[in-house]
N, C-alpha and C positions, 0 to 999 in steps of 0.2 A: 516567445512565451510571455504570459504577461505579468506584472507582479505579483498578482493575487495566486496565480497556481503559480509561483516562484515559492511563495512563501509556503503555500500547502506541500510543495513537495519537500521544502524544507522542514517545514514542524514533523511530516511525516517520516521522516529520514531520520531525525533527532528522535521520537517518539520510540520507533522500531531501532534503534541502532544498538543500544544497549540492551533493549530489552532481555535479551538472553543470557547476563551475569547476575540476578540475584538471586538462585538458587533457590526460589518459592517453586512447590509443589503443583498448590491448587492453581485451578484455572482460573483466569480473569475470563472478562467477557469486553469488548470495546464496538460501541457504535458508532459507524462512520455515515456520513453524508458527501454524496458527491453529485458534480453536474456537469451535463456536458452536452456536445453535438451529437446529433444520432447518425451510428453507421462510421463512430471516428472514435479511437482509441482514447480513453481516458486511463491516466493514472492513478493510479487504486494504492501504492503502497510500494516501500522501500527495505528489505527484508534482508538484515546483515548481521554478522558476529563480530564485535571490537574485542581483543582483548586487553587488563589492564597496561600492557605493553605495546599497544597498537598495532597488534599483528590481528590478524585474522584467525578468528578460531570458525567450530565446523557451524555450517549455514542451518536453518532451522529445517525444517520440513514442513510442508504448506500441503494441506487437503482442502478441496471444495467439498463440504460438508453438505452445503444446498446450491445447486444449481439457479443462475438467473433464466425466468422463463423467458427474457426477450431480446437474450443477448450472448455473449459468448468473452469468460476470463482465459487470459494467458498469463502466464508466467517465462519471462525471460531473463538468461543473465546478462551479470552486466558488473563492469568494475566501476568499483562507489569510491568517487573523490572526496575526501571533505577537510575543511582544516579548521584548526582551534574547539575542537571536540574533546571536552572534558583535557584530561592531560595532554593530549595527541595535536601536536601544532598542526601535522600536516599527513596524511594518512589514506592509501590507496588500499580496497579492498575488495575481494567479489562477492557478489549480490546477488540476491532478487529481487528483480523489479514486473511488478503487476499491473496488469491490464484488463478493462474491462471494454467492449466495444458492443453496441447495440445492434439490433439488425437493422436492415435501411429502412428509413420512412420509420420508427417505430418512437412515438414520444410517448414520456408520464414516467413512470417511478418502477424501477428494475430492485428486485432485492435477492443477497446472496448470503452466501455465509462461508468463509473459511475458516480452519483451525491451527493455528500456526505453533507446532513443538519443538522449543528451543532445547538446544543439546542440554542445557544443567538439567533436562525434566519439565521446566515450565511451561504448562500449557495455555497459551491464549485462543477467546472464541472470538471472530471477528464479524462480527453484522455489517453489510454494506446495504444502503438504502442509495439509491443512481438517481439522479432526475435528469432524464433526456429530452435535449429539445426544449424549448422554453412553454413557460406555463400558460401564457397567449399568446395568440399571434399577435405581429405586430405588423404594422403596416408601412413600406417608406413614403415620404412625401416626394 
C-alpha cells in the first residue's frame, strides 16, 4: 500500500470513527474524491461506532441512495484496529469497510451517493466522485 492511500484511509478512519456520538439530528452532507485502477477495488470509506469507553457501540446503517453507472459498491465487515484514538490507547472494533470497483476497460469519473444513519439519529449524505484510470495515457519509454 502506498503512503498516500495509507494516509487516505487513515483520515478516512478518523473522519468516520466518531462520527456517530454527537447526537446532531440534521443531515450533513460530505464530498469525497477518489482514484484508482479500473476493474480493481478501491477503498471508499471506514464505517464504525467508538464509544466514550472504547467499546463498540451499534454500527450505523449505510444505503446506496444512487447507484454508480460504471461500476459496482460493496460493503464488507471487518475488525477496525487503531490505537491512540482520542482517549482509547489501543482499541479493536467491528466495521464497515467500503468498496468501490469499476467495470473492466472502463476510465473517467464514476459518481454515487450513500446515506450513512448513525444510531444517536445522525444522518450523513455521502457524494462520491471515482476517477478511474488515469486522465492520459501515458507512454513507457
Amino acid at each position: 500500500m502506498s503512503s498516500a492511500t495509507g494516509r487516505f484511509i487513515l483520515l478516512s478512519f478518523l473522519a468516520l470513527l466518531g462520527a456517530g456520538n454527537d447526537g446532531f439530528a440534521q443531515p450533513g452532507t460530505v464530498q469525497r474524491k477518489l482514484s484508482g485502477a479500473s476493474a480493481k477495488d478501491i477503498r471508499i470509506g471506514v464505517y464504525v461506532n467508538v464509544k466514550p469507553d472504547c467499546t463498540a457501540g451499534t454500527l450505523p446503517t449505510i444505503r446506496l441512495v444512487k447507484q454508480p453507472a460504471n461500476g459496482k459498491v460493496t460493503i464488507k465487515q471487518a475488525k477496525i484496529k487503531a490505537t491512540n484514538y482520542k482517549q482509547c490507547l489501543a482499541l479493536e472494533v467491528p466495521g464497515y469497510v467500503g468498496f468501490y470497483r469499476s467495470r473492466a476497460g472502463f476510465r473517467g469519473e464514476d459518481v454515487f451517493t450513500f446515506e450513512v444513519v448513525y444510531p444517536a439519529g445522525r444522518t450523513e449524505v455521502q457524494h462520491f466522485t471515482v476517477t478511474v484510470g488515469s486522465a492520459t495515457p501515458t507512454q513507457g519509454i
